[in-house]
C-alpha positions in Angstrom: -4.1 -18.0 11.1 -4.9 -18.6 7.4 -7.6 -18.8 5.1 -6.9 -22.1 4.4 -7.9 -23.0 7.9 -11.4 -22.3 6.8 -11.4 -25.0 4.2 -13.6 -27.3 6.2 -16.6 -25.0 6.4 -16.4 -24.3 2.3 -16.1 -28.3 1.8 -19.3 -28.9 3.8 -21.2 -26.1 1.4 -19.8 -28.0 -1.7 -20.4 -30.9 -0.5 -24.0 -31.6 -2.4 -22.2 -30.0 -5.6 -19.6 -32.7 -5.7 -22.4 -35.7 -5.1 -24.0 -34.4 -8.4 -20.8 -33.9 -10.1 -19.8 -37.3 -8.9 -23.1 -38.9 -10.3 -22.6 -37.4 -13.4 -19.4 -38.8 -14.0 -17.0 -35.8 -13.4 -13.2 -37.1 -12.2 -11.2 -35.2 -9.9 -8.6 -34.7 -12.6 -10.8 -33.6 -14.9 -12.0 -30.8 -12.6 -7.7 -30.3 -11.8 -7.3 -29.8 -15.6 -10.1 -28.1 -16.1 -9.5 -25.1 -13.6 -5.5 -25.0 -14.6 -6.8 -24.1 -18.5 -9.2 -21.9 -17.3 -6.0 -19.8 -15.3 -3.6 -20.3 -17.9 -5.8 -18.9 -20.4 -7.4 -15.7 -18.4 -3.3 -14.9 -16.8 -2.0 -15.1 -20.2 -5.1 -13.2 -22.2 -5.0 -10.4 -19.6 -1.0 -9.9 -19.8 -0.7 -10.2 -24.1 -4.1 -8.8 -25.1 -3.8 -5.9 -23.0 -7.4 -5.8 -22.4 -9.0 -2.4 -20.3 -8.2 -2.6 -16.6 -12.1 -3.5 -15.8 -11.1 -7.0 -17.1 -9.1 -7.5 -14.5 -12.0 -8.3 -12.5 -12.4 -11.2 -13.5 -9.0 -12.2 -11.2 -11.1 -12.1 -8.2 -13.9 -13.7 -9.7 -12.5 -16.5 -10.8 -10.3 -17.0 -8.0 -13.3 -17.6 -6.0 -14.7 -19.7 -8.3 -11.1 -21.5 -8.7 -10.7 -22.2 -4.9 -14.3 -24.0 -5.0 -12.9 -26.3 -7.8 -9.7 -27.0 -5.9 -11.9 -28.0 -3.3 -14.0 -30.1 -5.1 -11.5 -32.3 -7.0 -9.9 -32.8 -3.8 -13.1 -34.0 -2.4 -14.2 -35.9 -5.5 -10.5 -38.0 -5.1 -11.3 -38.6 -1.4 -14.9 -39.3 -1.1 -15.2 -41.3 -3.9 -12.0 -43.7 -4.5 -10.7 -41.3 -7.7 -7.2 -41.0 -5.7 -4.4 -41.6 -8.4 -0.4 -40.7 -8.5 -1.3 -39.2 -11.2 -3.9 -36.9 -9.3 -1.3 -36.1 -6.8 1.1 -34.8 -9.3 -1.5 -32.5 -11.2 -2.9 -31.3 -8.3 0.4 -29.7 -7.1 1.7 -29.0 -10.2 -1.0 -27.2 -12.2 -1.4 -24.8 -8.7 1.8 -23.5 -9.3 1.6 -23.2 -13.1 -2.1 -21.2 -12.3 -1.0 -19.1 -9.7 1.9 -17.9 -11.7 -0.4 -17.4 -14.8 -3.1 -15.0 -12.7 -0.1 -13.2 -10.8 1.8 -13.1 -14.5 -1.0 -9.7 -15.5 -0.1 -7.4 -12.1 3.8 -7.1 -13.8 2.1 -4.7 -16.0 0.8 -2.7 -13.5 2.2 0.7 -12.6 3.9 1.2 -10.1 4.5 -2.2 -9.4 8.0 -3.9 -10.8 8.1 -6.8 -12.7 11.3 -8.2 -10.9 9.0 -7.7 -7.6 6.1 -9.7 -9.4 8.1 -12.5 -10.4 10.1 -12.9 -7.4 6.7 -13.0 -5.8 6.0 -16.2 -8.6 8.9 -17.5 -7.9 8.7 -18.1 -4.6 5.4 -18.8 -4.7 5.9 -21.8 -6.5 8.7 -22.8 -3.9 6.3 -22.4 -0.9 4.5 -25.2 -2.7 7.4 -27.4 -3.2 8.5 -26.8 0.0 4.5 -28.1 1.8 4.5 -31.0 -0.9 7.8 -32.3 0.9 7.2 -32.6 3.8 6.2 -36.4 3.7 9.4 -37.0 2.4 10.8 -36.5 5.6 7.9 -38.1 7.4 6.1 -35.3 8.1 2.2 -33.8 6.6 1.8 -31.9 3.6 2.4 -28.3 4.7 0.3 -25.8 4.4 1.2 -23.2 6.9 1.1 -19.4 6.6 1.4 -16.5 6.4 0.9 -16.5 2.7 -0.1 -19.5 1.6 -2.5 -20.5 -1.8 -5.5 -19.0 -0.5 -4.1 -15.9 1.3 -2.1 -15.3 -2.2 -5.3 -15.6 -4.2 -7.3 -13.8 -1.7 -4.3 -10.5 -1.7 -4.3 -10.4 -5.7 -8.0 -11.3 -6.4 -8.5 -7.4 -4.3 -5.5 -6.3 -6.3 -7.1 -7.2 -9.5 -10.7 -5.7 -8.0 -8.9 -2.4 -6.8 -7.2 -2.4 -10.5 -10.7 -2.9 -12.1 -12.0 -0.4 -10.0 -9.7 2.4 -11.6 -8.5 3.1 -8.3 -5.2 5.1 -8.6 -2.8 3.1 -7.0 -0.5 5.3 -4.2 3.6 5.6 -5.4 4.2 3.6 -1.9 2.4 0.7 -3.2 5.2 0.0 -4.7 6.3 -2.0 -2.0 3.3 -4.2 -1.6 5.2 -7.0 -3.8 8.5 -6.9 -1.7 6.3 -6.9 0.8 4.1 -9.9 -0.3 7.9 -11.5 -1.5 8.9 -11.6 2.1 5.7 -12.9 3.7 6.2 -15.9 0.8 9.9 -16.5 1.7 9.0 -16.5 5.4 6.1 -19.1 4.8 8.9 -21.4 2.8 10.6 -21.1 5.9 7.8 -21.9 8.3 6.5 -24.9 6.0 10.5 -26.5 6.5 10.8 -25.8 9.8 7.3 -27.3 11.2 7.9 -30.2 8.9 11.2 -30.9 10.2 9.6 -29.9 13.7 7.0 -32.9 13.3 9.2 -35.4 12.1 11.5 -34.9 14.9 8.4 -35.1 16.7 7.2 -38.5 15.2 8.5 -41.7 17.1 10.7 -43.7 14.5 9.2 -47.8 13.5 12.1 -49.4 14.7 
């Protein structure tokens, strides 16, 4: 089970948001655009200007408020014709770049490793590449667990609030990144084994 599976139900409570947007001339890629800046910007801030640890905070905050513009330009491109190759390349492209900017700050917090965090980036960004090719081999775009996008922002948007909080973090919490490492590695692996799984599955045009 993952959080994306809940999508649905947070598209049908944005819905009325993305009419107005919609009417008021808002593009999907603006919104895609839009939210990347907005990560780049807070990840980078919070790991160069060193700010106090309640600032990190606003990881949670805006991860919420990022996943509702994820699901809005993705409903703004298919409700409303804005679909685009362009769209398609920003949309999976500026995830990874965000992601790795709001996971960037936790490599500065003790007692977790940088090497951990970054490995935990890395292979972020490969759980993505490996869901976006899946049609290639004539299967869906991937999304399966257990730690996809929303799971990821969902573990480091309490990380950041627990970090905000002033909450001591334990000497075994150390491991959380390996930990998180391995749950990313083993949804890379899930994402090309169900996609190779459905393609097999798919009857061939002959």
């Amino acid at each position: 089970m993952s959080i994306y599976e809940l999508k649905p139900r947070f598209q049908a409570l944005l819905r009325p948001m993305v009419v107005r947007l919609h009417r008021q001339g808002a593009t999907a890629n603006q919104v895609t655009m839009a939210a990347c800046v907005v990560s780049v910007a807070l990840g980078l801030w919070l790991f160069f200007a060193l700010p106090a640890r309640a600032a990190f905070a606003l990881i949670p905050l805006w991860m919420f408020l990022r996943m509702g513009l994820n699901a809005i330009d993705g409903m703004l491109a298919r409700e409303f014709g804005q679909q685009s190759r362009l769209g398609a390349f920003l949309n999976e492209l500026t995830d990874v770049v965000s992601d790795a900017a709001l996971y960037l700050p936790f490599a500065l917090v003790a007692p977790f490793s940088p090497f951990w965090v970054g490995t935990v980036i890395v292979l972020a960004g490969l759980s993505e590449f490996a869901g976006a090719l899946g049609p290639t081999v004539g299967a869906s775009r991937r999304y399966d667990g257990p730690l996809g996008k929303s799971d990821r922002a969902f573990v480091f948007g309490a990380l950041g609030l627990y970090v905000a909080l002033g909450w001591p973090l334990p000497a075994w919490s150390g491991w959380l990144m390996p930990l998180l490492a391995a749950l990313v590695a083993w949804t890379v692996v899930n994402r090309v084994r169900r996609a190779l799984d459905e393609a097999a599955a798919t009857p061939q045009n002959s």
